[in-house]
N, C-alpha and C positions, 0 to 999 in steps of 0.2 A: 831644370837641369837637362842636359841637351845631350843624350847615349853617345859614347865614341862610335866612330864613325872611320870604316875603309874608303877611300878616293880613288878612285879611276880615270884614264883618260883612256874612252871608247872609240877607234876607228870602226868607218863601214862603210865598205866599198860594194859597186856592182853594179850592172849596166842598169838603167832608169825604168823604174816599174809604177804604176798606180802602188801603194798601201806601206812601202819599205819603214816611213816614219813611225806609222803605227804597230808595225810589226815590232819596230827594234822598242820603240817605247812600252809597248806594252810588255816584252818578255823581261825589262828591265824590272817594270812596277812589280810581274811579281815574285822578283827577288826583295821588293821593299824597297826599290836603287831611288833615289832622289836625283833629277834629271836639275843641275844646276845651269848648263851650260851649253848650249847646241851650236854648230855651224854647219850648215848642209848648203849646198848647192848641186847644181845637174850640169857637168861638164861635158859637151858634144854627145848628147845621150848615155854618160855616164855618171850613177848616183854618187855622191860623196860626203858623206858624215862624220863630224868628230862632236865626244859627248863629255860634260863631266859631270859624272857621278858619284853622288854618296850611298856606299850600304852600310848595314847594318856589320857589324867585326864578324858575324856568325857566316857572311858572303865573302868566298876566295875569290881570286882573279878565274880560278880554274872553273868555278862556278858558274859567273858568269861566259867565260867561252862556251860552255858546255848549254845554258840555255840558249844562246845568240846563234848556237852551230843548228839546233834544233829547228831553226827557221828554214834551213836551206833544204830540209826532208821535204815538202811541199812548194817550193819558190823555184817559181820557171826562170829566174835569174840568181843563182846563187850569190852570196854576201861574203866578202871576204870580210874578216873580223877581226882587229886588234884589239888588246886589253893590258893596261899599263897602269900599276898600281902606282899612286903618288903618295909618298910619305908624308904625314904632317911635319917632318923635321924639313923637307925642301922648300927651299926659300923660293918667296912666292913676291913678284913685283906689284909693287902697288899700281896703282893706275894712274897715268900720268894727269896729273892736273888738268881741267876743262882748259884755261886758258895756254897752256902747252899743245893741245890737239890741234890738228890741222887737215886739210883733208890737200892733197899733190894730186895735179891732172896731169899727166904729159899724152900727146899723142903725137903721131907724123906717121909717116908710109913706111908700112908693115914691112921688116925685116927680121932676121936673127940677129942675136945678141940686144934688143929692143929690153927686154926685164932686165937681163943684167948690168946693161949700162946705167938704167935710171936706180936698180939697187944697189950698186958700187956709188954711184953719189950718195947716196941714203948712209952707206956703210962708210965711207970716208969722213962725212959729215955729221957723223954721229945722232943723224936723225934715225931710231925706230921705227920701225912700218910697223903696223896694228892691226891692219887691213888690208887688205889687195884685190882688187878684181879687177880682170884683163877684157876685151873682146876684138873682134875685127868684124870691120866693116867695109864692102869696096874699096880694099886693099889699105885702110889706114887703121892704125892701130890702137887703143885708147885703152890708159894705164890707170888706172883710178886708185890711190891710195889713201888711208886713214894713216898719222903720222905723229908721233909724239918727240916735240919739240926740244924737251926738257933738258938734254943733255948741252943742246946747241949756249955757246957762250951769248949770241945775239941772231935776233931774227933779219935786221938788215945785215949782219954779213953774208948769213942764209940766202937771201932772195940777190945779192950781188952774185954771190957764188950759182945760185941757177940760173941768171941776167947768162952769164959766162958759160954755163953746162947748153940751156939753150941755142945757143949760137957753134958753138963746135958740136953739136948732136945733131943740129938741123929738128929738132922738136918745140913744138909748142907746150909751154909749162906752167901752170897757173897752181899758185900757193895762196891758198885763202883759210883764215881762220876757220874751225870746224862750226862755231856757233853760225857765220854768215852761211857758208854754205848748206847749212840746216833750213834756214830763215827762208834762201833763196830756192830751195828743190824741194821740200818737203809741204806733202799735199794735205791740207788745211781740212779736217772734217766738219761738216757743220752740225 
């Protein structure tokens, strides 16, 4: 039998330090927090973390703010800190089917409005982003998305409709199943 359990979704911001990971994980552990879910990256030497957590019903949100704040007493980079309790009654999406995944490349020379155009096709098209990461490179721009299909009535109307988005955006956009694009990038340990 499995103790009820409060759910959090942890933000943790602040400019990029060696140990931030371990800091935040360990002041979590010793509230008891069961660390289900992580996404961290370091954006232009800024840290960025979101977590989800299980504690124990006897851990408030308060609580946790109050150990996670405890960290900035010693931290040459203070952490800015969100904490947002999730209800078990919120309705929680399942994960889209493996064969619905897909992973969307666009790139072309780096401009504004470059995310929103290629997320306005996503959001007309009823394709789901799941993922995203951006960067720039000698001035081009490269939009990497993880994408769940599922919604879409057909995958060839799909790849007509970005045949079309391609050519009026001036971007290159390649739509390939998530399974190949695993097969093809992903590095082989022996």
């Amino acid at each position: 039998m499995t103790l009820p359990q409060n759910h959090f979704i942890i933000s943790v911001m602040s400019r990029d330090r060696v140990g931030i990971v371990f800091d935040v994980s360990s002041a979590i552990s010793k509230l008891n927090g069961d660390i289900a879910d992580i996404r961290q990256s370091v954006l232009r030497g800024h840290f960025t973390m979101i977590l989800y957590v299980s504690f124990p019903t006897s851990v408030a949100g308060d609580d946790i703010k109050h150990m996670l704040a405890e960290l900035n007493t010693n931290s040459p980079t203070p952490l800015e800190i969100g904490v947002k309790p999730v209800s078990d009654l919120d309705p929680v999406a399942d994960a889209p089917p493996p064969e619905n995944t897909y992973v969307l490349t666009a790139s072309g020379k780096d401009r504004i409005g470059f995310v929103a155009a290629v997320s306005q096709f996503c959001a007309e098209n009823q394709i789901n982003i799941l993922d995203l990461s951006t960067t720039v490179a000698n001035d081009l721009y490269i939009m990497i998305l993880l994408v769940d299909l599922s919604r879409c009535a057909s995958i060839d109307a799909i790849r007509r409709r970005l045949r079309a988005f391609q050519q009026q955006s001036d971007l290159q956009i390649v739509l390939q199943h998530y399974d190949i694009f695993k097969a093809t990038n992903e590095i082989k340990m022996l």
